[in-house]
N, C-alpha and C positions, 0 to 999 in steps of 0.2 A: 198168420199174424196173431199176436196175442192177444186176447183180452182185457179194455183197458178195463184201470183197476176203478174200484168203487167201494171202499173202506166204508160208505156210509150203510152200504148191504148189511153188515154187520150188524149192523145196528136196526135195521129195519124190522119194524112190526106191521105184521098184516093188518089191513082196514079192520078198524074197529077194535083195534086191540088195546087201545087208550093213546094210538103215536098220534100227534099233531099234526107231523109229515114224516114221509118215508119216502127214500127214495132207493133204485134196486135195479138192475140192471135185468133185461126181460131174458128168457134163452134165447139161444140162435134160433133165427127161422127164414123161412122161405121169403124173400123179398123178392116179388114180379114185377116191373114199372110196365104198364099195357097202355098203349095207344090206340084210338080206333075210332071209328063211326059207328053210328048206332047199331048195324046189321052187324058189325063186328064186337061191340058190347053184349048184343045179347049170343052170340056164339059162347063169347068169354065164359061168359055166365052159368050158361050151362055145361061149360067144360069142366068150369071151377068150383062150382056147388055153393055159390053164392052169388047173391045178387050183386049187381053193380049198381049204384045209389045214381041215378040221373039228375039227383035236385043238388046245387052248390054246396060244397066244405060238409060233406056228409059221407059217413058210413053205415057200410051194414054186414054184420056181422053174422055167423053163425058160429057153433059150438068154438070149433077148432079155426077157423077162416073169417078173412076180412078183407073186405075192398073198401078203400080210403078215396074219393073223388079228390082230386088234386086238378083237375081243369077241365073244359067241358070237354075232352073227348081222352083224357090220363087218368087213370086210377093205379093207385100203387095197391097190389096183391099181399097179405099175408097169410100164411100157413105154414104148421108145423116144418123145420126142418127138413128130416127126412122125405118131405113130400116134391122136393124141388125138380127132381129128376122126371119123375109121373106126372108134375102138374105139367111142366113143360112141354111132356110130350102130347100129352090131351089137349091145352090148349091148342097146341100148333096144328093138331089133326084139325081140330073142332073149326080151326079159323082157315085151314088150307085154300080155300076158293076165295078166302075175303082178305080186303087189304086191309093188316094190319103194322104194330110192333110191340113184341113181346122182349124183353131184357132182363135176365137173371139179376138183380141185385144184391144179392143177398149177402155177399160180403162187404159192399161196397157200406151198409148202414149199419149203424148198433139202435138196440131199442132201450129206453129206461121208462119204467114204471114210476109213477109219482103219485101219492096215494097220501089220505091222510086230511083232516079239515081243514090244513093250513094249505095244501095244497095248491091250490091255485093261488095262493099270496105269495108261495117257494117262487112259484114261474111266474107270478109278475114283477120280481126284483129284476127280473132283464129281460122281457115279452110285454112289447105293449100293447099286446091284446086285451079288452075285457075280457073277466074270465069270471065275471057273473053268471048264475045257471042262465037267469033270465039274456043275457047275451049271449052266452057261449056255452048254449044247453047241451047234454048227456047225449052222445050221436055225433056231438059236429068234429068236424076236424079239417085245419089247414095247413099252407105252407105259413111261417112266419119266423121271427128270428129270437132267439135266446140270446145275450149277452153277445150280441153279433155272430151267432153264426147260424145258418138256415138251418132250419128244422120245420117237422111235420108233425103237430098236435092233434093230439086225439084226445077226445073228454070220453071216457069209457063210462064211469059213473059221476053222480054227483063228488065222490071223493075221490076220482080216479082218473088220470090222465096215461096218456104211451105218447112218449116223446120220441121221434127219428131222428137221428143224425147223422151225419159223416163221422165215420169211423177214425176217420182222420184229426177229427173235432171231437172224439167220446172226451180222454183226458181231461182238455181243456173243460168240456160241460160238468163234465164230473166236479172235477173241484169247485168250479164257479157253484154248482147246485151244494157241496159242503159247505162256505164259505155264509152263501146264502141262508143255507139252513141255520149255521149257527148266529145268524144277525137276527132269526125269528126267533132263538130263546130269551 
């Protein structure tokens, strides 16, 4: 399936480079949705080479990897791309005696980067989340909806957010975040 487009990439400048907002489509990667109980979070974990965050709408990150707490016993997995085949198999060894569910997603989502001061004013034209640090500090992340369609927020930095979506819904987000963007000049 192709790539949806995101003409505003073009345009994007890295944090701190003077943009307002940026917005940029993340590369392809590994997306895991993991179900489990706690004997089977922390198997995960040590499969995965990173923690699973046990406290609500929280992640935790390492270099290349990230677990996204999305309910109390779901975490949605990230890592590099290439890593989908190995992580799979490690998990599935690591959990083999524990109940779990493990689900390749990785095409099922696209990611976009949202970056920039203006940033969280981009994503509250159609997210009615506060997206104050003080409410929705650097770590958190949930399910919640953009311009009507489900999506999985992540605040990475104070000027930095990774937006999930259905693939199915990139396009549409795409433009809605153009459109957006240009109502903040």
């Amino acid at each position: 399936m192709a790539e949806p487009t995101m003409t505003m990439a073009a345009r994007a400048l890295p944090p701190g480079a003077g943009a307002l907002v940026s917005v940029a489509l993340v590369p392809p990667a590994t997306r895991l949705s993991f179900r489990g109980g706690p004997d089977a979070a922390e198997a995960c974990a040590a499969a995965f080479g990173c923690d699973l965050p046990r406290r609500a709408c929280r992640a935790a990150a390492t270099e290349a990897r990230a677990a996204l707490w999305l309910g109390p016993d779901e975490w949605l997995l990230l890592a590099p791309e290439a890593e989908t085949a190995a992580l799979v198999a490690a998990i599935g060894a690591g959990l083999a005696a524990v109940p779990h569910a493990l689900v390749d997603v990785s095409h099922r989502q696209v990611g976009f980067a949202i970056a920039g001061t203006q940033a969280a004013t981009l994503l509250n034209t159609g997210c009615p989340l506060d997206l104050d640090p003080a409410a929705f500090p650097v770590g958190m992340c949930t399910r919640t909806v953009l311009a009507k369609c489900d999506v999985a927020l992540w605040r990475r930095g104070v000027d930095l957010f990774r937006l999930e979506v259905n693939r199915s819904f990139a396009d549409y987000v795409a433009g809605y975040l153009r459109v957006a963007e240009r109502g903040l000049g």
